[in-house]
N, C-alpha and C positions, 0 to 999 in steps of 0.2 A: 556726396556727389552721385549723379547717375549713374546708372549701370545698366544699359540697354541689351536685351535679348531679341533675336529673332528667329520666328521660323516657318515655315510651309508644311501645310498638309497636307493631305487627299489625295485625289486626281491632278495631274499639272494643267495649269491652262495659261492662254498667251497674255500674265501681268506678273508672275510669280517674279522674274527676275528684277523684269522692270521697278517694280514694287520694292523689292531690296534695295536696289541701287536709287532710290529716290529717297527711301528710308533712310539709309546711310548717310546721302548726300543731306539731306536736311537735320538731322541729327549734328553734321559736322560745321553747317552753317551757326546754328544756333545753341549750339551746347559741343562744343570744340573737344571740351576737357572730358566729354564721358566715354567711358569704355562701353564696345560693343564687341556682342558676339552671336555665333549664328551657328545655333543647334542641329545638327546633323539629322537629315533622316524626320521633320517635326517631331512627334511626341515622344515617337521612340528613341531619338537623341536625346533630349530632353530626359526620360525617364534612363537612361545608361548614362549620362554625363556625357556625351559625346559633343562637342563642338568646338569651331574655329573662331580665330579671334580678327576681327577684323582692324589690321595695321593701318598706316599711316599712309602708306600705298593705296591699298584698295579703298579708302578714304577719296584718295585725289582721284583714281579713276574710277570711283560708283558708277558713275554714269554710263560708261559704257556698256551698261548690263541690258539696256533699255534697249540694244540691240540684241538679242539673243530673247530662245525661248527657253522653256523647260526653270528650272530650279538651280542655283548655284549653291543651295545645300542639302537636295532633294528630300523628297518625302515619303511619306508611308501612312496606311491606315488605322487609327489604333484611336481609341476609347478608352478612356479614362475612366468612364465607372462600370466597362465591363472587365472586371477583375479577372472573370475565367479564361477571357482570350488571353489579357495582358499574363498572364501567369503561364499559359499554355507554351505562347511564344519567347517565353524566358525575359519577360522584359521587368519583372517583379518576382518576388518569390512569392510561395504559398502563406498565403496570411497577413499578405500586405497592402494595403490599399493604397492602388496606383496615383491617385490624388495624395495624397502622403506623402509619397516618393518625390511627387512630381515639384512639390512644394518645397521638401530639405534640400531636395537639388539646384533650386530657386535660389534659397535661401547660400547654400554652400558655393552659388556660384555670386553671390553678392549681387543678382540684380534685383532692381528696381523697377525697371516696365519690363513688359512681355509683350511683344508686339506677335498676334498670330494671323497669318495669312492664309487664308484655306475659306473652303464653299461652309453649308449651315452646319457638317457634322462637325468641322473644323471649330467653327465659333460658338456651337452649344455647347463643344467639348470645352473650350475657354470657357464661355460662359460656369460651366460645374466649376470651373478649378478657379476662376477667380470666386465663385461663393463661398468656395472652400479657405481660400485664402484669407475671406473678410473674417469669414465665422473663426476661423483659428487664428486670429492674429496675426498674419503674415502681411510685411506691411511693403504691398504690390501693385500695381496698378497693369491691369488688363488690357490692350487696343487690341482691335479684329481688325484685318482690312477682306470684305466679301467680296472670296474669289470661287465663279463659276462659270463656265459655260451654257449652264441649263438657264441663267438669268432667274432662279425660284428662290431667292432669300425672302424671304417675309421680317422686316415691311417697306426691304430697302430697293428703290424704284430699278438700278442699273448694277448689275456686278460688273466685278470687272473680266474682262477676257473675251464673254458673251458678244462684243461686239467684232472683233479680231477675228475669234472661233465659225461667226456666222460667214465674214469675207472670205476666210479659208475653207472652208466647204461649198461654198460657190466656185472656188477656185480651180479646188477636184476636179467638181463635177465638170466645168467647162475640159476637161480633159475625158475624162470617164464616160460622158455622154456620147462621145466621138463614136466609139461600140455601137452605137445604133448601124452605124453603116455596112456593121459587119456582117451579118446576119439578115435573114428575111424575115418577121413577125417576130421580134424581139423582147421581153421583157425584160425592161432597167428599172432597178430599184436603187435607192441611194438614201442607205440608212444611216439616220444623223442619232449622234447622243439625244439623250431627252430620257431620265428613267421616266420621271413622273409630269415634267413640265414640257408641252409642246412649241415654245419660243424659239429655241435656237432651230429646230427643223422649219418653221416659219420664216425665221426670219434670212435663212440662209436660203430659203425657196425666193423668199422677198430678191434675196443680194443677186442671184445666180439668173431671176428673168431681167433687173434693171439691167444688168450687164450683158444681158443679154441683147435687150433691146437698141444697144449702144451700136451693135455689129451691123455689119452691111454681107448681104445675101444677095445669090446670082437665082432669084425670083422663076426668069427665064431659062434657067439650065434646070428648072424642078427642085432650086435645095432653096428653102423658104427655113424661117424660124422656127414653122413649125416642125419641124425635122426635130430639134434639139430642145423643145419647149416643153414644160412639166405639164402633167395629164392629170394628176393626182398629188396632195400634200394631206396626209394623215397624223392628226395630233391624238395624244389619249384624252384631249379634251371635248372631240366629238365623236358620236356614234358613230361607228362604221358598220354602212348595209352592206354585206359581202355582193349580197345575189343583186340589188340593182347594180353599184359600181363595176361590178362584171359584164353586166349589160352595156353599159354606160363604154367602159372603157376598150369590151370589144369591137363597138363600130370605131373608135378611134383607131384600134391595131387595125380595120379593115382599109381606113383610110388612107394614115400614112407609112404601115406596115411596122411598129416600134410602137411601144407604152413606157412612159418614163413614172416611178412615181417616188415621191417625195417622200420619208417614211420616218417619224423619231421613236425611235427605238420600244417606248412606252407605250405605246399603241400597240392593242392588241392584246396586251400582258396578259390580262385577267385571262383572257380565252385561253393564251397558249398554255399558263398555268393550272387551267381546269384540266385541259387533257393530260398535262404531266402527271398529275396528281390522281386526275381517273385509273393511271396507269400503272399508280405504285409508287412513282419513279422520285426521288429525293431530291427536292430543288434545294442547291446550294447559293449561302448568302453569306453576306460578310460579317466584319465584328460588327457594325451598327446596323446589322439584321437585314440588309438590303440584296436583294435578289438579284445575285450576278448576270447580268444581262446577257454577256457572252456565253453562256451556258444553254442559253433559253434560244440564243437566235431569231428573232422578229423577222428579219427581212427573208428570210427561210421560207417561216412559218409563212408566210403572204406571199409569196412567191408560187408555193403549193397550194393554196388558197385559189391564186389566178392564174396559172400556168393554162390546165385543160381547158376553163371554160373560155382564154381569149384567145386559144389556139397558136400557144407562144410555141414556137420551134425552140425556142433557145434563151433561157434563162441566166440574168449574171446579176450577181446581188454584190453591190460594192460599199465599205461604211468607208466614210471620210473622219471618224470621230480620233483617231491618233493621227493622223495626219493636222486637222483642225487647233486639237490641243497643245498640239506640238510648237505650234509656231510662234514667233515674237508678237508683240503688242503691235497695231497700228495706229496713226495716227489719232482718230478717237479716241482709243484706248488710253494712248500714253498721256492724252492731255485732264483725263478723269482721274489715273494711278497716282499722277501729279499731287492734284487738288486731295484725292483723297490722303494721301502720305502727309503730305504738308498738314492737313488737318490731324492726324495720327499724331505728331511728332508735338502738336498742339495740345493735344489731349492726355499725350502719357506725361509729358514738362506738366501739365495741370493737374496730375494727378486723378485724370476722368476714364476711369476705363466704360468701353462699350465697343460697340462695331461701328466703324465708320461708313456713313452712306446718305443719300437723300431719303428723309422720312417720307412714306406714303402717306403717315397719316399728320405730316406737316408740309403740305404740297405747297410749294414755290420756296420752303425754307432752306435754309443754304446749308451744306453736308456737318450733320453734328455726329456725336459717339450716340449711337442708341444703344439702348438699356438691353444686357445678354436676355436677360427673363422676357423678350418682345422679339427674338430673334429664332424663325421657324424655319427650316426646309419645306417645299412641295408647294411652294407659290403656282398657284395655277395661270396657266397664259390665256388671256381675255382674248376670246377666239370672235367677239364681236367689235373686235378695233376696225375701223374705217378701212386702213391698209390692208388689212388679211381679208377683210369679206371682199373685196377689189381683189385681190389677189385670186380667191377662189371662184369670181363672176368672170377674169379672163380667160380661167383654164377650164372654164366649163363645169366646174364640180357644186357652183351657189347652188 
């Protein structure tokens, strides 16, 4: 009989519950009699033994999870074959290799599928530990469901959350933008997640002008959209000229007295990391080596970039990205976490492990398990899509 596991990694973002609570519910559709349970904390539950069983209750009400955001058995960061952190954080002992661990606990716990939920470091991490599985005999079958906000899985066309996260950050900002009125020559920045992929700060610029352009303005009392309308959206996927965009954006603070600019975190990096580094100074990153953003500050660093030359009085750098993450699925979302779960619960009953998703490179093919060894972080976001060049020919910046 089956014996189903699950769990969530990483960063939280708005499918993690929903995602459970559809897993569960189709699980109890279609295989009634399996037990499930729901690892504590992702890997690091996993590798401690730590987890809940999910009863006959929480069976009949899965569903209500699809309202709520965040994680119902929360997560954490942790790499499976970096042995030095896993050892350092006491999650293994010295000498033990955490794919190992991860595998007798597997085994000790009698499942059969492993369903992980988490962005690429999540599923390459599955990916190592089902390899490990096949090559040692452990008789497992692997599912991923790909969750992020950065929308950067390779080679899977939509994660999930990415579209929720992008609403919610429009949603800020229609609040945070309000600030312009406060101040004479104001600089707003509204720094979105994106380490390496400039999507969700796009597409969240995309969310925040249609809704914008929904509103009705008193034209004749002086307050026009341009008042609250984005000047600037900056991905690390195009060049930024500091000294023309200076130019550029100070006749805009002479115009309407405020600059707003759209900013994903990832932009910039390299620069801000040369002068850390000219300086001595020791950038800190995580167990999968990744350079903690909140350390670095982007919307800072660019802020001090254009404060003097646009004659800003008054600088306010706001990030929407825990707010964004934070929040439950919306309707898009819930009807893609759906499709994909349903497909999930297909694949681990078939014994197919991979990550569930639309193939890029089977375009119009309908959501199958791709293969972990095909499954990359840092999808770069196609800054030549019809919407986003339209996007930056409104705002002045093509």
């Amino acid at each position: 009989m089956a014996k189903i596991a699950l769990l969530t990694a990483g960063g939280i973002a708005p499918c993690l519950s929903a995602a459970v609570g559809y897993l569960i519910d189709g699980y109890s559709r279609v295989a009634p009699e399996a037990e499930i349970i729901g690892y504590r904390n992702g890997y690091m539950g996993l590798l401690q033994g730590q987890s809940v069983t999910i009863t006959a209750q929480v069976r009949a009400d899965a569903l209500s999870l699809i309202e709520h955001g965040g994680s119902p058995f929360g997560n954490s960061r942790v790499k499976l074959t970096n042995q030095a952190d896993c050892v350092k954080r006491g999650l293994v002992n010295a000498g033990q290799n955490p794919l190992h661990v991860a595998a007798e606990q597997l085994v000790t716990d009698g499942v059969t599928i492993l369903h992980t939920i988490g962005g690429d470091d999540t599923n390459t991490t599955a990916g190592d530990l089902a390899a490990y599985l096949t090559d040692n005999g452990y008789p497992l079958t692997v599912v991923g469901l790909p969750k992020t906000i950065d929308n950067d899985v390779v080679p899977i066309s939509q994660t999930l959350g990415a579209v929720s996260a992008a609403e919610q950050g429009a949603v800020f900002w229609e609040n945070a933008v309000n600030e312009q009125s406060a101040n004479p020559r104001i600089l707003l920045i509204h720094e979105v997640m994106g380490r390496h992929c400039g999507w969700l700060c796009a597409a969240t610029a995309a969310e925040y002008r249609n809704r914008l352009k929904r509103r009705k303005f008193l034209i004749e009392a002086g307050f026009s959209m341009d008042l609250l309308d984005i000047d600037a959206v900056y991905v690390p996927e195009l060049p930024i000229n500091l000294e023309s965009e200076a130019e550029r954006l100070r006749a805009v603070m002479d115009r309407k007295d405020s600059v707003v600019i759209f900013l994903s975190e990832g932009a910039g990096t390299a620069e801000i990391l040369a002068e850390k580094q000219a300086r001595g100074e020791v950038v800190q990153r995580d167990a999968f080596g990744h350079v903690r953003i909140d350390t670095i500050n982007p919307g800072q660093w660019f802020a001090d970039q254009f404060a003097k030359s646009l004659g800003a009085e008054k600088v306010l750098v706001q990030k929407s990205g825990y707010f964004a993450r934070s929040a439950r699925a919306n309707a898009a979302d819930l009807a893609l976490i759906k499709a994909m779960a349903d497909e999930a619960v297909t694949s681990g009953l078939a014994g197919v492990s991979g990550v569930i998703g639309h193939d890029e490179g089977r375009a119009g093919q309908p959501l199958r398990a791709i293969e972990f060894p095909r499954i990359q972080g840092g999808k770069v976001f196609d800054t030549g899509q019809d919407w986003f060049s339209a996007l930056l020919g409104e705002i002045g910046q093509a």
